[in-house]
C-alpha positions as CSV (number, residue, x, y, z in Angstrom):
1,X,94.1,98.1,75.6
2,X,96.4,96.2,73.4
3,X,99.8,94.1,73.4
4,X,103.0,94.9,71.7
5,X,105.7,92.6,72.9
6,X,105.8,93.2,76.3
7,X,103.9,96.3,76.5
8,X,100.7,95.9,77.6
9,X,98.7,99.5,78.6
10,X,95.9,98.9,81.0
11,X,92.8,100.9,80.7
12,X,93.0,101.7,84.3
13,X,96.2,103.1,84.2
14,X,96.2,104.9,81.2
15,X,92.3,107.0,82.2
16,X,94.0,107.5,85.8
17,X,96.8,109.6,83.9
18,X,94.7,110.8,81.3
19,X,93.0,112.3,85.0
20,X,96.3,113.8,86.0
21,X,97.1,115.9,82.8
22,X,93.4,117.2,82.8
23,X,94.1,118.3,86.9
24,X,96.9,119.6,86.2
25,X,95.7,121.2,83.2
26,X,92.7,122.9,84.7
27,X,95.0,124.3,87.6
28,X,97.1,126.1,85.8
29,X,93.9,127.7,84.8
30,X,92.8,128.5,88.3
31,X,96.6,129.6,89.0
32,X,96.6,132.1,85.9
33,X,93.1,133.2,86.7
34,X,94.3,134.5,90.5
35,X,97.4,136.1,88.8
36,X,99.8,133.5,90.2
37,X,102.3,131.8,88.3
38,X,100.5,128.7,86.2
39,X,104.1,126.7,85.8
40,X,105.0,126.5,89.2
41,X,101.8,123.5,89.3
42,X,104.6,121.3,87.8
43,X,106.5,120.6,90.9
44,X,103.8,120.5,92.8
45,X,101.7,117.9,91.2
46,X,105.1,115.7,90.9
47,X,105.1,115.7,94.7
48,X,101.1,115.9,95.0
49,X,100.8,112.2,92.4
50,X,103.3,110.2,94.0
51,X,102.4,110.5,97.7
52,X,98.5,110.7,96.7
53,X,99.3,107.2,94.6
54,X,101.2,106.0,98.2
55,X,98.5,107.4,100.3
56,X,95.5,106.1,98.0
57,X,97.3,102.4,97.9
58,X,97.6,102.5,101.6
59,X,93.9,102.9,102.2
60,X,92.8,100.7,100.0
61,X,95.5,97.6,101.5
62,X,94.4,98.8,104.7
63,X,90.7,98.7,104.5
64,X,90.4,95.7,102.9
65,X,93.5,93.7,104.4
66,X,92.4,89.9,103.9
67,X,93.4,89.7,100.1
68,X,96.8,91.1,100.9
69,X,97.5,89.0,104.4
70,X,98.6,86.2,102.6
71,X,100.3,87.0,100.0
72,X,101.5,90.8,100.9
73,X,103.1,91.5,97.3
74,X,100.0,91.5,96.0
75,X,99.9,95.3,97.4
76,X,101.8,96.6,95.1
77,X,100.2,95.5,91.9
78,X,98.7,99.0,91.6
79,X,97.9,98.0,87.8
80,X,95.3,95.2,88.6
81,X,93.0,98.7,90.6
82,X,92.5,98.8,94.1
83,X,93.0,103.0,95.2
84,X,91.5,104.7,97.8
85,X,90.1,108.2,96.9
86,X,90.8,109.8,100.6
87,X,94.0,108.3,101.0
88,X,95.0,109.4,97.8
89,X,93.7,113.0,98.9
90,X,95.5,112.9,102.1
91,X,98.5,112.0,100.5
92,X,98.4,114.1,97.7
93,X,97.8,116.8,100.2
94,X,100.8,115.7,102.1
95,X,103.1,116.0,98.6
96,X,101.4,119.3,97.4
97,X,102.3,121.1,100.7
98,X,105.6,119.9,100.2
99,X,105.8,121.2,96.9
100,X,104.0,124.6,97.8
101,X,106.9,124.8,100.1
102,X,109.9,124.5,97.0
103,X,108.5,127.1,94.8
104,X,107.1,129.3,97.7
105,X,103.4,128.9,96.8
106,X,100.2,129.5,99.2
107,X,99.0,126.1,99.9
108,X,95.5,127.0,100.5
109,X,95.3,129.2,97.4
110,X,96.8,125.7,95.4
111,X,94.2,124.0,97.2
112,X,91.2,126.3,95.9
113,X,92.5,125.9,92.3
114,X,93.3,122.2,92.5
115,X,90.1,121.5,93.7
116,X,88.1,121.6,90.5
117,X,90.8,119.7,88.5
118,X,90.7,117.4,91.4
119,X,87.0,116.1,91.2
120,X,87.0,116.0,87.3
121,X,89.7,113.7,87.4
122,X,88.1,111.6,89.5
123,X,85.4,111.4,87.4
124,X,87.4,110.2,84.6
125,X,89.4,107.8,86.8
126,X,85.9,105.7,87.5
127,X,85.9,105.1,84.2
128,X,88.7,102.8,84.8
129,X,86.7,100.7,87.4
130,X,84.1,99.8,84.5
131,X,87.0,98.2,82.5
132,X,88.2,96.2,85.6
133,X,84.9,94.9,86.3
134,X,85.1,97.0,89.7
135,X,83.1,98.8,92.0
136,X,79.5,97.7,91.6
137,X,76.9,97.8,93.9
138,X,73.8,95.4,94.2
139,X,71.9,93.2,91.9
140,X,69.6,95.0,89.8
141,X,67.2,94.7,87.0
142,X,67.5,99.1,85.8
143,X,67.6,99.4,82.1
144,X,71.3,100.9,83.0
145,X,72.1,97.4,85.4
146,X,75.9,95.8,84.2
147,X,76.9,92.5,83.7
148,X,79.9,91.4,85.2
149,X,81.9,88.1,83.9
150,X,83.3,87.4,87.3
151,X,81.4,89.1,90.0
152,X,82.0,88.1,93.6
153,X,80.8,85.3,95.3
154,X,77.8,84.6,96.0
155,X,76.7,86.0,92.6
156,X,76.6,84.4,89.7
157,X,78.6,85.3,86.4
158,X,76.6,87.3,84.0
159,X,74.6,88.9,86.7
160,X,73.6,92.9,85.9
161,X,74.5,95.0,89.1
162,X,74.4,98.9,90.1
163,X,76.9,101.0,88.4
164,X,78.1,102.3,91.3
165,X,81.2,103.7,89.8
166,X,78.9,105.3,87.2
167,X,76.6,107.5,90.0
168,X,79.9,108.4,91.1
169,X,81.5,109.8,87.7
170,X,78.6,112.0,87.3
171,X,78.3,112.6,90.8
172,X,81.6,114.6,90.1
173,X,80.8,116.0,87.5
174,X,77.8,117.8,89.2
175,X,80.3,118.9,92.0
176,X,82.5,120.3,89.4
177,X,79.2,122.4,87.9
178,X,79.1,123.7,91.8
179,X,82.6,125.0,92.3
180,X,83.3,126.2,88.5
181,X,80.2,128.6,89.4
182,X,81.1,129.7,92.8
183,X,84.6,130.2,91.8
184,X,83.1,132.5,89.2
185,X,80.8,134.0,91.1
186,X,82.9,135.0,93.7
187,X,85.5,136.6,91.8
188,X,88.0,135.5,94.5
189,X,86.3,137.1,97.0
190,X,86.4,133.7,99.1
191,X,89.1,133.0,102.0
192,X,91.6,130.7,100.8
193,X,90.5,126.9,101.3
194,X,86.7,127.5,101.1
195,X,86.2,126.1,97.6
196,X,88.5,122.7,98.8
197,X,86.5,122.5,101.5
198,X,83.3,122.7,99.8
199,X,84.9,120.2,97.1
200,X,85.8,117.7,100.3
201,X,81.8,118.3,101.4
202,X,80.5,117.9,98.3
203,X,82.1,115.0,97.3
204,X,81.8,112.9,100.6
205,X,78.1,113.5,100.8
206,X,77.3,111.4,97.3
207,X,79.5,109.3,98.7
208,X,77.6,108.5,101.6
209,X,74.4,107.0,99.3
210,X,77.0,105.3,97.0
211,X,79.0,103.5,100.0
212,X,75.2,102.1,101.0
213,X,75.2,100.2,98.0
214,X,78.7,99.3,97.2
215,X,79.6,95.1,97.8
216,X,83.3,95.2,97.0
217,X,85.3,93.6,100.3
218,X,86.2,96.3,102.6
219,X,85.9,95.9,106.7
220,X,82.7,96.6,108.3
221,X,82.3,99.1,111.2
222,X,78.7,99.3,112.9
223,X,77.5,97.7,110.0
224,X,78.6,100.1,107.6
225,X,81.5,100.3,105.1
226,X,84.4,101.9,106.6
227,X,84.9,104.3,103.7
228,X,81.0,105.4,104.9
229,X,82.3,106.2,107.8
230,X,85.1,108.2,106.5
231,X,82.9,109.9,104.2
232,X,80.5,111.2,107.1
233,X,83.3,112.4,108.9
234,X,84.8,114.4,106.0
235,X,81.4,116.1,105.5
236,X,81.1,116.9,109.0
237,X,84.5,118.6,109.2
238,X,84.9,119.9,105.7
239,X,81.1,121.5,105.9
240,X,81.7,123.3,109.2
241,X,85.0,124.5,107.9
242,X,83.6,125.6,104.2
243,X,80.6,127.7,106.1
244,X,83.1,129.2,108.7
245,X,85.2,130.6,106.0
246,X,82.2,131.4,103.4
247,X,80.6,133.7,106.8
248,X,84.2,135.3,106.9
249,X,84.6,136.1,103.1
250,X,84.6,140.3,102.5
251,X,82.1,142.1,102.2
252,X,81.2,143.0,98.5
């Protein structure tokens, strides 16, 4: 963003805690709006960002391993991007349990409210991959094609390629639509965890396409991305889950 001595914000970090606050934000929100208390999100989202920052690391180092083999330092230079969205879920779900557990707070219920602050977030966090020149999917000649300075090899520099990271962002945002109007609709009439679950279903399923057209290194399993993989499997268990406890809601 700029230089002052040695202080040096990077785009990437700064949109990826601009995402926090508004999560955290909007949770409160959905805390207040159930009658629960809207401060105890604090703890929880202290616990919930540094194990979802370990967890999202982890994936990404794992599941694309070669960069990192040789020189293993290298994964922890969080600042130059490289996150993995499920690994930051899984361990943000690991910290927010722990922090449900200090201040005595339903998990599930935290889970429901989270989940809309969650995916907006994440939204504004693929912002961040546009400034690193990350995330892009194929060559392409669409009005709305980018040009990266230094794509991968074999491409060529200046070549225009699918905003991948762009489908995504507004992906999100049309999940977000989805769950702000059940959660109104229902007038929480719906079993604790159904609107996380239907977040988790929602989400992976637009990541399916996107993962089809992504050509950023990751490992290759039956000649799909692993993250596709991933993604299929989340929608499998999050969707059966999501209409188990929607057929199980009360009666109106």
């Amino acid at each position: 963003m700029f230089q002052i001595g040695s202080l040096q914000p990077r785009w990437y970090g700064v949109l990826i805690a601009a995402g926090v606050v508004v999560a955290v934000w909007m949770t409160r929100r959905q805390l207040a709006r159930r009658g629960l208390d809207p401060e105890a999100v604090f703890p929880v989202a202290v616990c919930a960002v540094v194990l979802g920052l370990v967890g999202a690391r982890i994936e990404h180092v794992v599941t694309d391993w070669k960069p990192y083999s040789q020189i293993f330092v290298n994964a922890f230079w969080i600042w130059r991007g490289g996150l993995g969205i499920y690994g930051a879920l899984l361990g943000g779900m690991l910290g927010a349990w722990i922090g449900c557990r200090l201040v005595r707070l339903p998990f599930w219920v935290l889970a429901d409210c989270a989940a809309p602050g969650l995916v907006l977030a994440q939204s504004i966090g693929r912002i961040g991959n546009y400034t690193n020149q990350e995330v892009y999917g194929h060559p392409s000649s669409l009005p709305w094609a980018i040009r990266i300075d230094h794509p991968l090899p074999p491409y060529l520099s200046g070549q225009a390629f699918q905003p991948t990271f762009l489908y995504e962002a507004l992906w999100d945002l049309a999940v977000l639509g989805v769950l702000l109007y059940v959660v109104r609709r229902t007038s929480g009439r719906l079993r604790p965890g159904t609107v996380f679950a239907l977040y988790a279903a929602l989400y992976s399923l637009g990541r399916l396409w996107i993962e089809t057209i992504r050509i950023d290194h990751t490992d290759h399993l039956y000649g799909q991305r692993v993250e596709f993989w991933v993604a299929a499997v989340v929608v499998g268990v999050a969707g059966a889950a999501c209409a188990r406890l929607w057929s199980r809601r009360p009666a109106n």
